[in-house]
N, C-alpha and C positions, 0 to 999 in steps of 0.2 A: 371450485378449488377445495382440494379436502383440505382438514384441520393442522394437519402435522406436517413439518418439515425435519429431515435431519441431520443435520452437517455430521458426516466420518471423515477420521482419520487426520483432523487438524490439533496443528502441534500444541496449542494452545489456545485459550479464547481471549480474543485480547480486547479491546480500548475500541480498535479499530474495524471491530465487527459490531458494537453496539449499534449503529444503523438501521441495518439489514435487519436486526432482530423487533427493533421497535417499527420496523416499514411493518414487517411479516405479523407482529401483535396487533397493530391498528387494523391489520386487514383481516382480523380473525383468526390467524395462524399462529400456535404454539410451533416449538424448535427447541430438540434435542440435541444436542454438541455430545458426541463422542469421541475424545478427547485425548492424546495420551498426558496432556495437562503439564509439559515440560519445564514449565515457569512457575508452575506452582499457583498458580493467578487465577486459573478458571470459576472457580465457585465465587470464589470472593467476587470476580468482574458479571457474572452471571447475578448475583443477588442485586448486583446493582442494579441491573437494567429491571429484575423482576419487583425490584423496589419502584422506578419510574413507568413501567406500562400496567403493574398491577397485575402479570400473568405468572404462569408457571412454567416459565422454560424450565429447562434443567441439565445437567453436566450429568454425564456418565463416562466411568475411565475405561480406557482400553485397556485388556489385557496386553501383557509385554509378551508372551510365549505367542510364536505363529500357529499353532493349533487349538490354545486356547481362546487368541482373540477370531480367529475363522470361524469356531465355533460360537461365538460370543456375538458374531455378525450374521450371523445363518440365523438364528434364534431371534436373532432382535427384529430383521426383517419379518419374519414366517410369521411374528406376534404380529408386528404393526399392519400389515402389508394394505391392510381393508382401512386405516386411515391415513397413511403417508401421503401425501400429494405426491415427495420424490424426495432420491437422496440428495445430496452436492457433497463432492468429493474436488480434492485439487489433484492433480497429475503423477506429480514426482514423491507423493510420500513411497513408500516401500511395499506396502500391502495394498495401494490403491486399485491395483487391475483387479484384486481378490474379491473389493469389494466392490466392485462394477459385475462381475461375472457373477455374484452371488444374487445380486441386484437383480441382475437379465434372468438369472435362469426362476426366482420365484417369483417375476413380475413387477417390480416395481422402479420407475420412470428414475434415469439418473442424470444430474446435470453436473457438467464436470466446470468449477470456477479456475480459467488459466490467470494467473495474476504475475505470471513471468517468470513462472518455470520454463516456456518452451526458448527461451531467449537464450537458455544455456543450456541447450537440448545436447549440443557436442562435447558438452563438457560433462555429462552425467554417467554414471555406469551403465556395462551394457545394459544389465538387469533394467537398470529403471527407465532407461530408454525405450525397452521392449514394452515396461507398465506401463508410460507417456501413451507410445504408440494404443497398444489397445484402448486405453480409456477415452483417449479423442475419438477413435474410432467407433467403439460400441455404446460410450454417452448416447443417452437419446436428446441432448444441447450441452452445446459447448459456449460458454460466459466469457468475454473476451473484454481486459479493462485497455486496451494499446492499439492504436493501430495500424504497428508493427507487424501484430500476431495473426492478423488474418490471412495475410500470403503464406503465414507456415502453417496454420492450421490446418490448410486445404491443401499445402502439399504433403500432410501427415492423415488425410483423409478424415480429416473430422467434418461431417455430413451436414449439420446443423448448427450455425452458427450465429451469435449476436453481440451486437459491442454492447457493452456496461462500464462506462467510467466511471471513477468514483467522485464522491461528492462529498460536502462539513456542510453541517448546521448549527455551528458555535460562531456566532458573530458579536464579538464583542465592538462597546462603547469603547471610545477612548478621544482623550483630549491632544494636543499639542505633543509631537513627537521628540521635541526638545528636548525632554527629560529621558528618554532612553538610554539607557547605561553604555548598551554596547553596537555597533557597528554593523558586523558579520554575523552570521550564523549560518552552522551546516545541520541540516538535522538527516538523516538517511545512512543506510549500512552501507559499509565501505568496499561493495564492488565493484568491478571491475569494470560496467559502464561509467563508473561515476567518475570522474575526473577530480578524485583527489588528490593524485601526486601536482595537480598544476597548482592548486593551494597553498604545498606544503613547499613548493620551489618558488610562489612568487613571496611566502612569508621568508627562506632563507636564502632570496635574493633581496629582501629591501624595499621589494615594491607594494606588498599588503604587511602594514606595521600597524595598523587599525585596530582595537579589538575584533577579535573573532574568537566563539564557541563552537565545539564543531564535539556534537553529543552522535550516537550511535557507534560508539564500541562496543562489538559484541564477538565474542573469538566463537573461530569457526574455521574446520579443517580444510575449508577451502583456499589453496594456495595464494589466489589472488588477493581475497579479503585478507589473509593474514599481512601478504607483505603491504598492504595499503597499513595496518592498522600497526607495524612496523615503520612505515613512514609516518605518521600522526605523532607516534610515538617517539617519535627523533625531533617536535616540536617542544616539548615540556620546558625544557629552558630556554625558550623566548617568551618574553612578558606580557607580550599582547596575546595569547593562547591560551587559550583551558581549553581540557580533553575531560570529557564525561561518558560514560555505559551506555545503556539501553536505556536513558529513564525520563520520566512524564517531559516535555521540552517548554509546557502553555507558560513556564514564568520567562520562559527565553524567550519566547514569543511577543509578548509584551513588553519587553528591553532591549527587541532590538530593533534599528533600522532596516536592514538587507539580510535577503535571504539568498543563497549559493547554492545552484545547481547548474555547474558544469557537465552535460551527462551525453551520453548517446543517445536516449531514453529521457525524454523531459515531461510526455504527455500526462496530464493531470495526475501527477506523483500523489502521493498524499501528502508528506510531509511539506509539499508547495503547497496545496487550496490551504491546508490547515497554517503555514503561515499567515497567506493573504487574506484569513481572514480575519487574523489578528492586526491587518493594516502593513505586516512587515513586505515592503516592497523586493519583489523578487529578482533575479540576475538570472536567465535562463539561454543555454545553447539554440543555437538557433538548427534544430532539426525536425526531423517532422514532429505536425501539431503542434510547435511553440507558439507561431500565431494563431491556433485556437482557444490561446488561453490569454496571452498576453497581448498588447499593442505598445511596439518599441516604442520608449520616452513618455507614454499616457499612463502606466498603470502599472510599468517595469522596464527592465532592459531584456532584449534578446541581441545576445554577442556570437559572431564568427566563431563554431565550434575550434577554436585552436586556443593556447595557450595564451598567446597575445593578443587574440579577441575576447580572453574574459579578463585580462591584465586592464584592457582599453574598457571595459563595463565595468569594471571596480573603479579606478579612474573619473566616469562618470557619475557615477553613482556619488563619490566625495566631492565633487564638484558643484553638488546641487545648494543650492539654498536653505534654508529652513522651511521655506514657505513650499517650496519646489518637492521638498521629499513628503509634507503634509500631500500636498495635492496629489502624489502619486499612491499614497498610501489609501488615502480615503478610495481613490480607484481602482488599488489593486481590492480593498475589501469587496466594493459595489459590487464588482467584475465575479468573483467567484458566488456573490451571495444572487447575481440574478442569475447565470449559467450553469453552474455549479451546487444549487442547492440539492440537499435529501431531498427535499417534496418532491422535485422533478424527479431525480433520478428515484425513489420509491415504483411513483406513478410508472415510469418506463419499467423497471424489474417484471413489479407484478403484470403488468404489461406481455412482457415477453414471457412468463412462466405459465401463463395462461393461453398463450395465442400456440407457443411451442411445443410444450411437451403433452 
């Protein structure tokens, strides 16, 4: 494997990509993030990891002008092309087929990470439907964390494919869950697979008056996530309710009992391992893959994707004991930290970047 990897064209580096970066340093791989840095976060989140592995990755910004940054991706490849191992791009940004073609035509291997853009393939513009299409197509691998995504991958003709789910390696200590402040928690952006309105209707019917926090407001032009974040917002004056942004959730994590995902879409979310590693026991839809994560009543609840099967797992879920929600907690941690961890999933990546491309 050569030395260099370089992620384009990601919105920001966030929290959630420190992983991959410390998999790729142990394995002798520096990594470049080309970045348009929309959070403002990158460097700062970048020095962190190069504080923990002792490397030099490093953040470069994308130009905003489409002939400058085309330029700016032409040039950068043509420099590195004799140490890149390969790019990773995601699908739906805007310039992404640019910089797949740019890739192809001076030689250098691209792997395209689908993390659930293609789920909302009909809902995107034409344009970036047209980018989607090419870049699955002319990727030479396609990185798939769902799976969901592999029946549409292959009817969008992407050639080469391989599952990656995601994994935590933050496993906290902790004692007796007694002392846990709050009840609920939602942590995840508010679209339109996720079953937030059922929340928002069993809290202003009576039936969840529990604390619950439910963090991940983040506005965004997309119709569905607004009017969800419209109905959240029609919670503020009920007292069992706080509504929080986009921001760090690990103290919620640690204060709460139950974690909330009512969704279409449940397989190894992140915002779920990263609960259950904190011990917070999970409430999960029962559709594909729930039972490769969980085991109803040992380690979580999986409820009848309808509204009144996750009314009857909240129900459950207050009905447990003290000793009952320990037991399940210590199981939902075990459960993700032997299934679930970075090492494994490390090992499979480099695994497949090596055997694929």
């Amino acid at each position: 494997m050569k030395k260099l990897i370089a992620i384009i064209g990601i919105d920001s580096f966030l929290k959630k990509n420190y992983n991959q970066i410390k998999c790729l340093n142990h394995n002798g791989v520096s990594v470049e993030v080309l970045t348009n840095n929309t959070m403002n976060t990158s460097v700062e989140n970048m020095n962190i990891i190069n504080n923990q592995t002792k490397n030099k990755n490093s953040i470069i910004l994308l130009e905003p002008k489409f002939l400058s940054r085309v330029k700016q991706i032409y040039d950068y490849l043509k420099k590195n092309k004799s140490v890149l191992n390969h790019i990773e791009v995601y699908p739906a940004g805007r310039f992404t087929f640019i910089y797949v073609l740019l890739a192809r035509l001076i030689g250098v291997k691209i792997v395209c990470i689908e993390r659930g853009d293609i789920g909302k393939f009909d809902r995107h513009t034409f344009l970036t439907s047209i980018s989607m299409k090419l870049t699955y197509r002319f990727s030479t691998l396609v990185i798939y964390k769902e799976l969901y995504m592999k029946s549409l991958l292959l009817s969008l003709h992407a050639k080469n494919i391989s599952l990656l789910y995601n994994c935590i390696d933050n496993f906290v200590e902790f004692e007796n869950l007694a002392h846990r402040s709050y009840s609920f928690l939602w942590v995840n952006r508010l679209v339109k697979e996720r079953k937030i309105e059922w929340v928002v209707d069993l809290v202003k019917e009576g039936e969840l008056n529990s604390t619950i926090n439910i963090l991940g407001i983040l506005e965004n032009r997309d119709t569905y996530i607004q009017t969800n974040i419209n109905l959240v917002n029609s919670l503020k004056n009920y007292g069992n309710v706080e509504i929080y942004g986009y921001i760090n959730p690990e103290n919620f994590y640690k204060e709460t009992k139950f974690f909330l995902l009512p969704s279409d879409i449940v397989f190894v979310n992140n915002a779920l391992l990263e609960a259950m590693s904190y011990g917070v026991v999970p409430l999960i839809s029962n559709v594909s893959g729930a039972d490769k994560i969980i085991e109803d009543g040992i380690d979580g609840f999986i409820f009848e994707h309808t509204k009144e099967g996750f009314k009857k797992a909240i129900e459950r879920a207050l009905s447990l004991s003290e000793e009952e929600v320990q037991r399940m907690s210590l199981a939902a941690r075990e459960k993700v930290k032997n299934k679930f961890s970075c090492n494994e999933w490390c090992k499979r990546y480099i695994s497949i970047i090596n055997g694929k491309i």
